[in-house]
C-alpha positions in Angstrom: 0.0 0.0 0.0 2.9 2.3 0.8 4.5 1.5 -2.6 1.0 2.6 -4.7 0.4 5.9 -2.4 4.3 7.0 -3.3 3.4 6.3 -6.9 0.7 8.5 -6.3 2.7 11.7 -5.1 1.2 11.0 -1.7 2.8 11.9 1.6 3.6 8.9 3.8 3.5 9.3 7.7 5.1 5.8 9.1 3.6 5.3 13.0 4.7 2.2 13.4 3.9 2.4 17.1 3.7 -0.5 19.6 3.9 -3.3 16.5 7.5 -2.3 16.0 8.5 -4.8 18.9 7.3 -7.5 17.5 5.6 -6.8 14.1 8.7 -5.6 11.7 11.8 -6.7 11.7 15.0 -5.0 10.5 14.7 -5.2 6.9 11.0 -4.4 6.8 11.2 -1.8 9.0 14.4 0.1 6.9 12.2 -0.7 3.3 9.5 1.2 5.0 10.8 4.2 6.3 12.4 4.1 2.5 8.9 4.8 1.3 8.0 7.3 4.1 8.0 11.0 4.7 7.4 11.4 8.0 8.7 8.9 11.0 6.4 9.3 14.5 8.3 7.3 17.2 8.1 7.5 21.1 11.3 7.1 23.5 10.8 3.2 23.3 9.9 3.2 19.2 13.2 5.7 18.9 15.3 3.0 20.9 14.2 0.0 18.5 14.5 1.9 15.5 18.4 2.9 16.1 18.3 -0.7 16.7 17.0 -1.6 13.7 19.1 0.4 11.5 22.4 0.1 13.3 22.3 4.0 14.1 23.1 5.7 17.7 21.0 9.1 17.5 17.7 10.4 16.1 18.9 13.0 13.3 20.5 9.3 11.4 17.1 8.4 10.8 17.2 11.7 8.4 18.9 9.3 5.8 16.1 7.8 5.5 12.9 10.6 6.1 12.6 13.8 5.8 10.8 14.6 8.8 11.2 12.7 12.5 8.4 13.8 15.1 9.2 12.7 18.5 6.9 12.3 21.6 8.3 12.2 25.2 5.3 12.3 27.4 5.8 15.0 30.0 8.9 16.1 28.4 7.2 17.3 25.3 7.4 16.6 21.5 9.6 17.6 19.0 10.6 17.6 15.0 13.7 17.2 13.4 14.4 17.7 9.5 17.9 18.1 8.3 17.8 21.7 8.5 15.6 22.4 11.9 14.9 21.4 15.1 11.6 22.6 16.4 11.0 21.3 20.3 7.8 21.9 22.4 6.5 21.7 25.9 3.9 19.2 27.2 0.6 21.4 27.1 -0.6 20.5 30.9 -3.9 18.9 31.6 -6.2 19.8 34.4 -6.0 16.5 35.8 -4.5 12.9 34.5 -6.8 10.4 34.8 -6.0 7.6 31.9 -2.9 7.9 29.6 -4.5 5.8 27.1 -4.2 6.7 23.6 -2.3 10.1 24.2 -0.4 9.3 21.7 -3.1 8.4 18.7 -4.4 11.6 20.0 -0.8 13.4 19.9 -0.5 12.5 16.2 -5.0 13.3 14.9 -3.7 16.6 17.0 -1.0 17.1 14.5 -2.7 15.9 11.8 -5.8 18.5 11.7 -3.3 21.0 12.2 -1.2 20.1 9.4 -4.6 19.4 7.4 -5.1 23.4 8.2 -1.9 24.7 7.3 -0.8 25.4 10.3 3.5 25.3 11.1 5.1 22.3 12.3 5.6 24.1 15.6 1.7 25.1 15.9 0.8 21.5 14.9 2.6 19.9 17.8 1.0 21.7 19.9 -2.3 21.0 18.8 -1.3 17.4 19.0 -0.1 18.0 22.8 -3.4 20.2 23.5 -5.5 17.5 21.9 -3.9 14.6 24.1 -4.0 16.5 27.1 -8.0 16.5 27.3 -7.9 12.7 26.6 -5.9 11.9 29.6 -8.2 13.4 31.9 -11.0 10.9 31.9 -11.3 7.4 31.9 -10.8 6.1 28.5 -9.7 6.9 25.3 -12.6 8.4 23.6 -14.4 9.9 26.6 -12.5 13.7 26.4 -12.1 14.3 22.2 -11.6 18.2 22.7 -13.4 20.5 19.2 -10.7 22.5 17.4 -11.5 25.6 19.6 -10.8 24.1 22.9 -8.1 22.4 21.8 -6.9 25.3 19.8 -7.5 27.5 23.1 -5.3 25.2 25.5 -2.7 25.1 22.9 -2.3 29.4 22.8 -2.7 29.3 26.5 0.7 26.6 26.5 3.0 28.8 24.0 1.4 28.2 20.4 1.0 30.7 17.4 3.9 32.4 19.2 6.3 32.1 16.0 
């Protein structure tokens, strides 16, 4: 599938998320990122990945992808390209009830705000705003911010500052 959207002029994000550790191996996992613009990994992903390609920091993955968005939980999210490095805060929830599926909500965050043209730098944190309403209640679909409240936490935390 990755193969036809490329021949299409499409952009590829590769999430390969928790499957990494057991689902791709070394040489599926390299002919992916291959095919893909964007790499999304997490501390644990990032630490299988260098594993997986025989590389010791982040910015190697650049041989392979343009972009590399990395989430860190408390410690904010960033992007890498060749040229830039664009880090963000955690945007703080009100309370943490349930960290489940932060991160699929991180990246629809990131996503709609790419999707609207916003920067990289905005987009993270309307990823970060959009997670932090879904860790405050039980579940992962109980807390799904609109755009405005999202949007709203995300000014309050540092965004549309550039």
């Amino acid at each position: 599938m990755a193969e036809e959207a490329r021949g299409r002029g499409k952009q590829i994000c590769f999430d390969p998320g928790q499957e990494l550790h057991y689902k791709w191996d070394s040489d599926t996992f390299t002919r992916m990122m291959e095919l893909s613009d964007v790499l999304f990994l997490n501390h644990a992903e990032l630490r299988r990945a260098l594993k997986y390609t025989r590389m010791t920091k982040p910015r190697d993955l650049l041989e392979y992808v343009d972009t590399l968005v990395l989430t860190k939980g408390k410690r904010g999210s960033s992007i890498r390209t060749r040229d830039d490095r664009i880090d963000v805060p955690m945007v703080p929830a009100e309370v943490v009830e349930d960290t489940t599926g932060a991160g699929d909500a991180f990246r629809g965050g990131y996503y709609a705000g790419l999707h609207r043209g916003m920067s990289a730098r905005d987009s993270l944190f309307l990823g970060a705003a959009v997670a932090s309403f879904v860790v405050e209640r039980q579940g992962p679909q109980t807390n799904i911010p609109t755009f405005d409240q999202a949007w709203e936490r995300a000014l309050a935390s540092g965004a549309g500052g550039e």
